[in-house]
Steps between C-alpha positions, in 0.01 A plus 500: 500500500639853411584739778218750420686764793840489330387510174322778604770655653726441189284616262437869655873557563589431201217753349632784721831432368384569117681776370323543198153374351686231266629342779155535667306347223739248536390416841138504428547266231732235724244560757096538344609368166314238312790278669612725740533324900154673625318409176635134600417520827119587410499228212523185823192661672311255288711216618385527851236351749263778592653545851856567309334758294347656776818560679755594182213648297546826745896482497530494136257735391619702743810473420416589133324800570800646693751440258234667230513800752853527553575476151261805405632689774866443425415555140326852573801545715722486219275711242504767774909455535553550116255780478707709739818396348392645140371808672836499622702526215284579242410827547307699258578909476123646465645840355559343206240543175290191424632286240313533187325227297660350185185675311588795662902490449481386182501738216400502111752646229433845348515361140207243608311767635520741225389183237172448740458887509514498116249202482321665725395824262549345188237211620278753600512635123397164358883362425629179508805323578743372279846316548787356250812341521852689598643278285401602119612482173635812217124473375353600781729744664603706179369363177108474571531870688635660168856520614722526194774237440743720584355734829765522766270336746576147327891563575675317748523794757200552570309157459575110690545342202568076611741310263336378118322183509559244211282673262676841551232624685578738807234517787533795773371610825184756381637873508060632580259315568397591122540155373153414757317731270606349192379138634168638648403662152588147337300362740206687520211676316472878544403632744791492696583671846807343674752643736817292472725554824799271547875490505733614192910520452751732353902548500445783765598606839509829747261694726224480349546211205555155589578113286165392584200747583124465464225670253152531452331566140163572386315424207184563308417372170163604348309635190475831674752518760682841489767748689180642678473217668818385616576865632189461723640173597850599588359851689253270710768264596746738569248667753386176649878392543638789641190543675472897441141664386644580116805538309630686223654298201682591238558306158848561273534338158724198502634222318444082577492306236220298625230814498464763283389787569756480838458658816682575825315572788643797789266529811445781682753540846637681742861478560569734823586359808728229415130289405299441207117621510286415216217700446638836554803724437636581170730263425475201262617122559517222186361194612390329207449458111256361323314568123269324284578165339686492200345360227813253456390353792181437476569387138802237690188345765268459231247776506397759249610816576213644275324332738577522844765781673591508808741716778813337762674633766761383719717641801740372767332331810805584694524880408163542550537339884799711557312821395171388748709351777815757471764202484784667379710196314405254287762254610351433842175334375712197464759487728269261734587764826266408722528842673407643186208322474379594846526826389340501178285185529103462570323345729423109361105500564404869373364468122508816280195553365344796376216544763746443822827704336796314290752602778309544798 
């Protein structure tokens, strides 16, 4: 027969020895396991004549319920220990500003702001969006646009030209996003209102040019589609980007060899006080060109230029962001500083939208 008193005794010693709740659970399991000695102990109560059971029913329950105890109050014991310890040493300064939350810390790229601000009014005008490869061929950057065989901007210095493939041919990375226009009017039926934002590459690099830089074009292609209308277009999204009541533009002759007539466009600004204010003042800031469609290249995608006519436009999303935001060089947009973007950045969760504000 097991000494019930010195198993007893044995037992709650060794719990108010634990120094830690593995070796505790330890314990419990040696000692109210599914084989642990009380469990045991309770498992030859069956065994017994009814007189037995009377007399070491008591002791072992007994003795179960008082190891139970013991081992919740040593194990409370030890919670309370290690609470104090941690309060202890670590100790938390409450002057300091509460952490912000990943949505909160994390911050969206001017560049991907300005292309939702741009969708953003030029949605609202009934435009769609349109996207090509970076990667095109001498067709579609030069040829198709009306670029002659010989225009400088087919020389190596100012185009990524990669080597010849077998046939001779020479693809590049796009110089405008041009080429998207050319593929939209090849495959689609007039009419046609696209915006074509994206990346585009040229031999180039200072303050305020850079290898690899974005754009946004417009087009319209229509029976009556004329300058009227894209100089209400352009004066409507210049006030909803800029976010001023009206603006003043101002339209000089120009040459592309994509459009003819050729415009460039000069806002309205104010240069005083080391900013730029659209709206006011009486200076004037280039910030795009555009024209109407040549007939070449409407001819080159297939449609009559009898027919149908139709106006472009295209500027730099990246100047445009600088002049809005007041970054003052190029180069930083993709230098990946993280301090930068801090700066510069917007909030993750806040949508432009015409209604709420782009930039709010």
């Amino acid at each position: 027969m097991t000494d019930i008193p010195k198993l007893e005794s044995d037992l709650l010693a060794a719990v108010a020895a634990a120094k830690d709740e593995a070796a505790l659970e330890s314990l419990r399991v040696a000692a109210l396991g599914k084989k642990g000695s009380i469990s045991e102990l309770l498992k030859t109560l069956g065994a017994m004549t009814p007189e037995e059971r009377k007399v070491q029913g008591p002791l072992i329950n007994g003795l179960r319920d008082r190891a139970t105890q013991a081992i919740a109050a040593r194990r409370a014991a030890l919670a309370e220990t290690g609470i104090a310890a941690r309060l202890a040493t670590d100790t938390v300064d409450v002057t300091l500003p509460v952490r912000e939350p990943a949505t909160e810390r994390g911050r969206i790229h001017p560049i991907s702001q300005v292309v939702e601000e741009l969708t953003a009014i030029f949605a609202d005008m009934g435009f769609s969006f349109a996207d090509g490869p970076d990667i095109e061929t001498d067709f579609y950057n030069f040829t198709a646009l009306n670029f002659a065989p010989g225009h400088p901007a087919r020389d190596m210095h100012d185009t990524f030209f990669f080597p010849p493939k077998t046939d001779g041919e020479r693809m590049l990375l796009r110089t405008h996003t041009s080429p998207v226009q050319i593929r939209t009017m090849q495959a689609r039926k007039p009419p046609i209102k696209v915006i074509t934002p994206g990346r585009t590459y040229r031999c180039d690099s200072d303050q305020t040019h850079t290898p690899m830089f974005h754009q946004v074009e417009g087009l319209v292609i229509d029976r009556g589609s004329h300058l009227g209308h894209m100089k209400w277009i352009l004066e409507e999204f210049c006030k909803a980007f800029f976010e001023v009541a009206s603006v003043k533009m101002r339209f000089r002759p120009s040459f592309f060899p994509f459009t003819e007539p050729s415009v460039e466009v000069d806002i309205q600004c104010d240069r005083s006080g080391g900013e730029i204010r659209f709206g006011e003042g009486s200076d004037w800031l280039e910030i795009l060109g555009a024209g109407m469609v040549h007939p070449n290249v409407l001819k080159n995608c297939g449609l009559d230029p009898d027919e149908f006519q139709g106006f472009a436009w295209g500027m730099g999303i990246d100047r445009i962001a600088m002049l809005k935001y007041g970054m003052p060089d190029l180069r930083a947009f993709f230098e990946a500083d993280v301090r930068w973007l801090r700066h510069y950045g917007f909030r993750p969760l806040d949508f432009p939208t015409l209604a709420g504000g782009l930039s709010s």
